[in-house]
Residue, then its C-alpha position, 0 to 999 in steps of 0.5 A: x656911446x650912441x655915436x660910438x655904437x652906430x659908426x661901428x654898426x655902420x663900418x660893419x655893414x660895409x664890411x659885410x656888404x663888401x664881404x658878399x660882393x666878393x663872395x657873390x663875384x667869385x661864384x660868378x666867376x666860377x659859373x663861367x668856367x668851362x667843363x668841357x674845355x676842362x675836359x679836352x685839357x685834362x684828356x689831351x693836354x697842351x704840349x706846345x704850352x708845356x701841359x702834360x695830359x693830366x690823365x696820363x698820372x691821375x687816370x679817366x675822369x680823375x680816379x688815378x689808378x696809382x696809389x702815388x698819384x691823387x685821385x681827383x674826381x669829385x674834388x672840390x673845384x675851389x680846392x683843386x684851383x687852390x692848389x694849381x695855384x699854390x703850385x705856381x708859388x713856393x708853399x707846394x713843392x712837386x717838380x711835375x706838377x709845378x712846371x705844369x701848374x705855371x703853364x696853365x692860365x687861370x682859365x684852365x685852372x678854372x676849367x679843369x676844376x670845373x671839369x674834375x668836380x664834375x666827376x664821380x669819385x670812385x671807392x676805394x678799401x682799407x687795407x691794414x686790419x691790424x690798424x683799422x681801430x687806431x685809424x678810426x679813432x684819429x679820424x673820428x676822435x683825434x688825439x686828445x692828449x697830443x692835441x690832435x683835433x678828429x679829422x671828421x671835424x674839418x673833413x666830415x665824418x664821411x670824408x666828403x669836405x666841405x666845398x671851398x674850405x676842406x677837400x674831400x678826402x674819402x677814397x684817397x690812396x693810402x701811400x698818397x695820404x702818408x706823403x702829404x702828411x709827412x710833406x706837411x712834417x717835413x716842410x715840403x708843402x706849407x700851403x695848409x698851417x693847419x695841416x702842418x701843425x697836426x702833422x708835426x704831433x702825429x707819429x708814422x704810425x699813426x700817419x698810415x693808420x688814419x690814411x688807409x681808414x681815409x682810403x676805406x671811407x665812403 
C-alpha cells in the first residue's frame, strides 16, 4: 500500500511539475507579445495579407460604436487569442471575422490581444426598464428551476471575468449578447459547451433581458 501510495505521490508530482512549466511557458509567451504592433494592425490593418483594419467594425481602441459589433477593449488578452483561433476552425462561424482570423499569424493574434487588453472599457446603460428585474435576477441568481446557473458565477458579479477562463462581459451591446446566445442555441458557435447548454434552457425573452442588464453593468 506504502508503495502504492508513493508511486501515486510520485506520478502527481510530475504531473503538477509539468502543469506549471506549461502555465509558466505560456505566461512567457504571452509577455513577449507586442502592443504596439497590436496597435499599428488593429488601426490600419495588413491589406496585402487579406487584414482588414480591426477598427473600422469595433471603433478606437476596442469600444465599438455599433451595437452589432463587440466591443473589445479591456478584454481578457487569452480570451480574444482563443477566439481568433477558434475563428480559423470550425466551432466559431462568422464570414468577416473568419477570412480575417486564418490571415493572421499567432504573432498577430498574440499582439493584438495584448494591445485590445490594454485598452480601457468604455460604459455602457440598460436600456429595457420594463425587464431590469428579470435581467437581474439571471445574472445574479439564474434559473433554479430551468438549471440555469447565475452568470455572476463565472463572469463576476460586475461582469469583469475572470483572466483566462471567462471574458469580461460589462458593457457589452445588448443586440450583440442576444446574437451570441442565440448562435450558442443555434449551433452556430460551439467553441464554449458550457455556453451552449445554458443557452438551450433560456427563452428569447429571458436572452434580452440578461443581456441589456449585462449592457448596464459596470
Amino acid at each position: 500500500m506504502n508503495r502504492v501510495l508513493s508511486l501515486c505521490l510520485k506520478v502527481f508530482a510530475v504531473a503538477l511539475c509539468s502543469t506549471l512549466f506549461t502555465a509558466h511557458a505560456t505566461e512567457q509567451k504571452s509577455a513577449a507579445a507586442d502592443p504596439a504592433k497590436g496597435a499599428t494592425l488593429y488601426s490600419g490593418g495588413d491589406p496585402a495579407r487579406g487584414i482588414t483594419a480591426c477598427i473600422a467594425c469595433h471603433g478606437a481602441e476596442g469600444n465599438s460604436g455599433i451595437p452589432q459589433n463587440p466591443k473589445l477593449g479591456g478584454q481578457h488578452a487569452a480570451y480574444i487569442k482563443k477566439q481568433l483561433h477558434d475563428f480559423q476552425g470550425p466551432d466559431r462561424n462568422n464570414a468577416i471575422m473568419t477570412m480575417i482570423a486564418k490571415a493572421m499569424t499567432p504573432e498577430d493574434i498574440d499582439n493584438v490581444a495584448a494591445y485590445l487588453a490594454t485598452q480601457k472599457a468604455t460604459a455602457n446603460v440598460a436600456k429595457v426598464k420594463e425587464t431590469a428585474d428579470l435581467g437581474r435576477k439571471i445574472y445574479r441568481a439564474g434559473i433554479a428551476e430551468k438549471n440555469v446557473p447565475a452568470c455572476a458565477g463565472c463572469h463576476s458579479p460586475n461582469g469583469a471575468g475572470i483572466p483566462a477562463q471567462y471574458p469580461r462581459i460589462s458593457g457589452q451591446h445588448q443586440d450583440y449578447a442576444v446574437t451570441q446566445l442565440t448562435n450558442f442555441r443555434g449551433g452556430v458557435r460551439n467553441n464554449s459547451a458550457q455556453m451552449v447548454t445554458i443557452s438551450k434552457r433560456l427563452t428569447d425573452e429571458e436572452m434580452k433581458a440578461v443581456s441589456d442588464y449585462i449592457a448596464g453593468l459596470r
